[in-house]
C-alpha positions as CSV (number, residue, x, y, z in Angstrom):
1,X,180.8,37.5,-17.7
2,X,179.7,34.3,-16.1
3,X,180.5,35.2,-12.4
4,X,178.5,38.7,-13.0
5,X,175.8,36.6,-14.2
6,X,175.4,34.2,-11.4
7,X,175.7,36.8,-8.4
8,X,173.0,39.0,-10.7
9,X,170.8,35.6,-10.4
10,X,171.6,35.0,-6.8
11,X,170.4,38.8,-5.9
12,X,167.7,38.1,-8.1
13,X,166.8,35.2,-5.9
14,X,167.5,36.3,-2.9
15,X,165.1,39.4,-3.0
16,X,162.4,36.7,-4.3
17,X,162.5,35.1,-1.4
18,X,162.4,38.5,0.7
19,X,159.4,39.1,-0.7
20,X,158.0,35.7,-0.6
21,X,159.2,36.1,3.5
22,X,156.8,39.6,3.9
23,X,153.8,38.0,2.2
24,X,154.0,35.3,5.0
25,X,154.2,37.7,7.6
26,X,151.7,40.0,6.3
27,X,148.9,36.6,5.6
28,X,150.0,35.5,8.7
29,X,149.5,39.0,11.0
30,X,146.2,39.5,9.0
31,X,144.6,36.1,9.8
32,X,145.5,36.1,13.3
33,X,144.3,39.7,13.5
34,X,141.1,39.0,12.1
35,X,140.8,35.2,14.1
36,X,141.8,37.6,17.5
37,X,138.9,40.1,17.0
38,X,136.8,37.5,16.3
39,X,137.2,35.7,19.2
40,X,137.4,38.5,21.6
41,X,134.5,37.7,24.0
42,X,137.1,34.7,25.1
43,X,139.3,37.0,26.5
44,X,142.4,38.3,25.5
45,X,144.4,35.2,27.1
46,X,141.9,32.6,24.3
47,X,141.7,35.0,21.7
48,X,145.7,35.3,21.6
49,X,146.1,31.7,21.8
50,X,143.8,31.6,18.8
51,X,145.9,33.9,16.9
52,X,149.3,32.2,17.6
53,X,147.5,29.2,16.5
54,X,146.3,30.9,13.2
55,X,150.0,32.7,12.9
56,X,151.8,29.0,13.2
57,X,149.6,27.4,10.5
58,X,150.5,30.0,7.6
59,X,154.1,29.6,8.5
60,X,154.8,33.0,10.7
61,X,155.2,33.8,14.4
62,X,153.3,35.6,17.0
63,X,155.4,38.5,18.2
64,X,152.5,40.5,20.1
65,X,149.1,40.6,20.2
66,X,146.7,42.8,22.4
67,X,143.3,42.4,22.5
68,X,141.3,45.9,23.4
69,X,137.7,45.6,23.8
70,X,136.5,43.7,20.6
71,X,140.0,45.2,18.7
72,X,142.8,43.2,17.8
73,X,146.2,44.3,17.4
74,X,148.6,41.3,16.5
75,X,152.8,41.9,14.8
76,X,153.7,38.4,13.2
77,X,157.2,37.8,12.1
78,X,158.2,35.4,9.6
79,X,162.2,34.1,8.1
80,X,165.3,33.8,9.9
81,X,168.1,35.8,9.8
82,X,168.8,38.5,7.4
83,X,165.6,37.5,5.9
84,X,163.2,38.6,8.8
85,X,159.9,40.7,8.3
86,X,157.9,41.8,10.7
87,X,154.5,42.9,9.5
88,X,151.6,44.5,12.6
89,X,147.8,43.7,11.4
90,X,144.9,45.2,13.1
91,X,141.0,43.9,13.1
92,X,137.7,44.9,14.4
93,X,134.4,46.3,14.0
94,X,134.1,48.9,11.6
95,X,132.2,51.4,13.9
96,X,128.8,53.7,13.9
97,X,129.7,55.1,10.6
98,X,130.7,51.8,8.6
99,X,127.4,51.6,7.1
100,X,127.4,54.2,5.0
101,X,130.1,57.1,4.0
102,X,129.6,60.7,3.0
103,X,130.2,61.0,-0.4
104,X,128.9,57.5,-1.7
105,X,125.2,56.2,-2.1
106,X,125.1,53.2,0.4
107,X,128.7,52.8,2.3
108,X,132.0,51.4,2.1
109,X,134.0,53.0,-0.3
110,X,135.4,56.5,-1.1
111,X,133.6,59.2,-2.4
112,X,132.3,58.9,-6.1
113,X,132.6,55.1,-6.5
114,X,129.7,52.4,-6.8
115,X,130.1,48.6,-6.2
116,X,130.3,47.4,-9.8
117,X,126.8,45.1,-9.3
118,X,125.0,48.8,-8.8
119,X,126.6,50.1,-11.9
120,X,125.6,46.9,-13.6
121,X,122.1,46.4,-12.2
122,X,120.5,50.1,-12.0
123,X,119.3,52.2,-14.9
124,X,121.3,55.0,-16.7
């Protein structure tokens, strides 16, 4: 009963830490996503090196990153071994219709839902 016990707790621990290995990739490919489109008017060659840099500091790795226009498309890996996740982010302006969506009173979100701070501050 004690052996079935411990492997149970070693799965258990071991899929913690597969999880805890895709968050890192996925912060990771996010934040260099975002600090890529960001700086895009540095070129692709800067704004890459920027989100490697980004990507190295929240504990993942740069696998690709392609810089289109002011669009960002960046995979970052994080873990070794059978604990690997890759995890592709991609950041950039929102485009002509961002401001405002069909179907919602000023923009943003889908159709029939307010920003709570409308709900709160407008009458009945």
């Amino acid at each position: 009963m004690i052996a079935v016990l411990c492997v149970v707790f070693g799965v258990v621990l071991a899929l913690g830490q597969a999880v805890v290995i895709r968050h890192r990739a996925a912060g990771g490919a996010d934040l260099a996503a975002l600090a890529a489109a960001d700086h895009w008017t540095e070129g692709s060659a800067g704004a890459c090196a920027r989100a490697e840099r980004i990507a190295e500091e929240t504990g993942a790795r740069l696998v690709r990153c392609v810089v289109v226009g002011d669009v960002s498309d960046v995979t970052a890996a994080a873990g070794r071994g059978p604990f690997t996740a890759e995890v592709r982010a991609r950041a950039g302006p929102g485009g002509p219709d961002a401001a405002g969506t069909p179907g919602t009173s000023e923009g943003g979100g889908p159709p029939g839902r307010e920003e709570p701070w409308k709900r709160r501050h407008e009458g009945p």
